[in-house]
Each structure stands twice: as structure tokens, then as C-alpha cells.
TORNU-868844 format. One record per residue (C-alpha): residue number from 1; residue in three letters; y, x, z. Coordinates in steps of 0.02 Angstrom, whole numbers, plus 50000, padded with zeros to 5 digits. Layout:
! residues N
NODE   resi   resn       v       u       w
NODE    NUM    Ala       Y       X       Z
...
***
This chain:
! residues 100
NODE   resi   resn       v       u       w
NODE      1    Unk   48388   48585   49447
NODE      2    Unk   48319   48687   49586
NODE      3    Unk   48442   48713   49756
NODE      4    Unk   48415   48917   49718
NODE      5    Unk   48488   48894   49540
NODE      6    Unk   48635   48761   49563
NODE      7    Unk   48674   48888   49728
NODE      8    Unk   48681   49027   49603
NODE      9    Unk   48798   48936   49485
NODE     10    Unk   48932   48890   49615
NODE     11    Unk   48922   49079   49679
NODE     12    Unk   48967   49106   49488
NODE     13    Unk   49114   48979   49477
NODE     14    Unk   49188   49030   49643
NODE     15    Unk   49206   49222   49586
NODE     16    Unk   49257   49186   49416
NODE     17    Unk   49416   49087   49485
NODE     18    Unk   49424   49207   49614
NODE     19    Unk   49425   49369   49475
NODE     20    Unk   49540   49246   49339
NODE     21    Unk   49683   49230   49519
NODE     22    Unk   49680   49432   49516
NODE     23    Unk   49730   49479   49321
NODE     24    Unk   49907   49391   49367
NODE     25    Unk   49933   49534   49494
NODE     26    Unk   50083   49607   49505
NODE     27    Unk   50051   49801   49510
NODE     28    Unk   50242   49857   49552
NODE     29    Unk   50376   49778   49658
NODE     30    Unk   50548   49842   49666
NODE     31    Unk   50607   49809   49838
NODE     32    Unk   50795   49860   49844
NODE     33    Unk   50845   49995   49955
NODE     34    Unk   50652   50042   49977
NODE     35    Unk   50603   50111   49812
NODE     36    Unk   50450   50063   49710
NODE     37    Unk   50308   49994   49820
NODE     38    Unk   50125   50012   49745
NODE     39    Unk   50070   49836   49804
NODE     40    Unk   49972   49686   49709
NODE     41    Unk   50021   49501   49725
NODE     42    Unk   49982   49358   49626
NODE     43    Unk   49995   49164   49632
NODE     44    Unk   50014   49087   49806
NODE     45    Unk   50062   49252   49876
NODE     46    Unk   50212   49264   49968
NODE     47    Unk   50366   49394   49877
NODE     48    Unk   50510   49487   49995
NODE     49    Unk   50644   49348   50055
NODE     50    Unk   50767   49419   49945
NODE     51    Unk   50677   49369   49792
NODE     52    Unk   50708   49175   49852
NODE     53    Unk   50889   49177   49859
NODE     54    Unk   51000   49123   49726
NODE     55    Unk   51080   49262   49680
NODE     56    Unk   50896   49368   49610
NODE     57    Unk   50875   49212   49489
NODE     58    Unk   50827   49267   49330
NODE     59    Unk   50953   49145   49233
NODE     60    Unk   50877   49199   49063
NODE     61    Unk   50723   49116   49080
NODE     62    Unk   50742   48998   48912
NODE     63    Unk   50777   49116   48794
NODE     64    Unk   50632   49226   48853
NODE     65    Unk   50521   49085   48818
NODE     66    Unk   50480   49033   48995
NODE     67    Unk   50437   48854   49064
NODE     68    Unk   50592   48773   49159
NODE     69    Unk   50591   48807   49365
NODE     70    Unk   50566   48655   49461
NODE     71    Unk   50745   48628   49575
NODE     72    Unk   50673   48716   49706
NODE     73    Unk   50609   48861   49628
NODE     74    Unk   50687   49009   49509
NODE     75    Unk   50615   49160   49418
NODE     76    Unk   50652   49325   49453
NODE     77    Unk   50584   49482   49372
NODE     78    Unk   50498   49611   49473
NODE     79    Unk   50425   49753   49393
NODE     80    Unk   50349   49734   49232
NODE     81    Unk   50340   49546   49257
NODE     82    Unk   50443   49386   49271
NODE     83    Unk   50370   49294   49440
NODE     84    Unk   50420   49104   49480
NODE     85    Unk   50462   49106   49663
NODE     86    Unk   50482   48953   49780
NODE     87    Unk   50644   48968   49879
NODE     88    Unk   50596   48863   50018
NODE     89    Unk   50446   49007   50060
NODE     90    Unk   50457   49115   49961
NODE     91    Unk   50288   49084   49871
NODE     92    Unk   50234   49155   49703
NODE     93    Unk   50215   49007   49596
NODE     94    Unk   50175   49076   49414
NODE     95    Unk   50161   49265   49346
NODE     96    Unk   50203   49309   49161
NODE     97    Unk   50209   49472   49109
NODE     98    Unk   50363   49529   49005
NODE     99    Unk   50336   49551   48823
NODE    100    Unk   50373   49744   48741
***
């Protein structure tokens, strides 16, 4: 395989995992006090501090057919989408959007 075509090909991977990270965007965020806040974040991104404390959990995470939070982690639901937050940083962990 030539260097030009295997170059090519990585190029490829790199922005398909690059565009496949963006479609778990969240497109509205609810900050409380602030109103709604036209902003995009997805997996690894970090989510307001209030969103990692205890009391935002989203405690109905089984019966809305979501994967168990690790002990350090919790969902919460922010806009149109349940997001599984670290609470040590605060980092987005998973994305799912919330069925109609």
C-alpha cells in the first residue's frame, strides 16, 4: 500500500471518530438561575459543578432503561437528554437521548 493512500485512510478514521464524538452533543443545557444556554457538549466534556452533586442525580435511571452509574458517577438529565456525569470532575461520561 502506497504511504499517500494508507495517509489518506487514517485522515478518514481520525474524522469519522471525530464526527461519531459530535452526534452525542448536547444542544440545550438548563443551567438554574441562568435560563436556557444554546451550548453543545458531548463525551469527555466537562458539565456545570452543580450537575456533579448528589442532589441533581437522576435516581430513575433503571426504569428508564439506562446502564447502572459506576459509584462515582450519577446521571442527570439536562435538556432533552440524560448525561452520565463524573462527580469527582464533573466530566460527561455517556449521552443518551430521552425517548418521546
Amino acid at each position: 500500500m502506497s504511504r499517500t493512500l494508507f495517509a489518506s485512510l487514517c485522515i478518514t478514521g481520525v474524522l469519522l471518530s471525530a464526527a461519531s464524538t459530535a452526534a452525542f452533543a448536547i444542544e440545550v443545557l438548563q443551567t438554574p438561575g441562568t435560563g436556557a444556554q444554546m451550548v453543545s457538549l458531548g463525551k469527555g466534556d466537562r458539565v456545570p459543578p452543580n450537575y456533579a452533586l448528589p442532589e441533581s442525580a437522576f435516581t430513575g435511571w433503571k426504569a428508564a432503561g439506562l446502564k447502572q452509574p459506576d459509584i462515582d458517577s450519577q446521571w442527570v438529565q439536562m435538556g432533552d437528554s440524560f448525561v452520565l456525569v463524573r462527580r469527582g470532575n464533573a466530566v460527561i461520561q455517556d449521552v443518551q437521548p430521552i425517548p418521546k
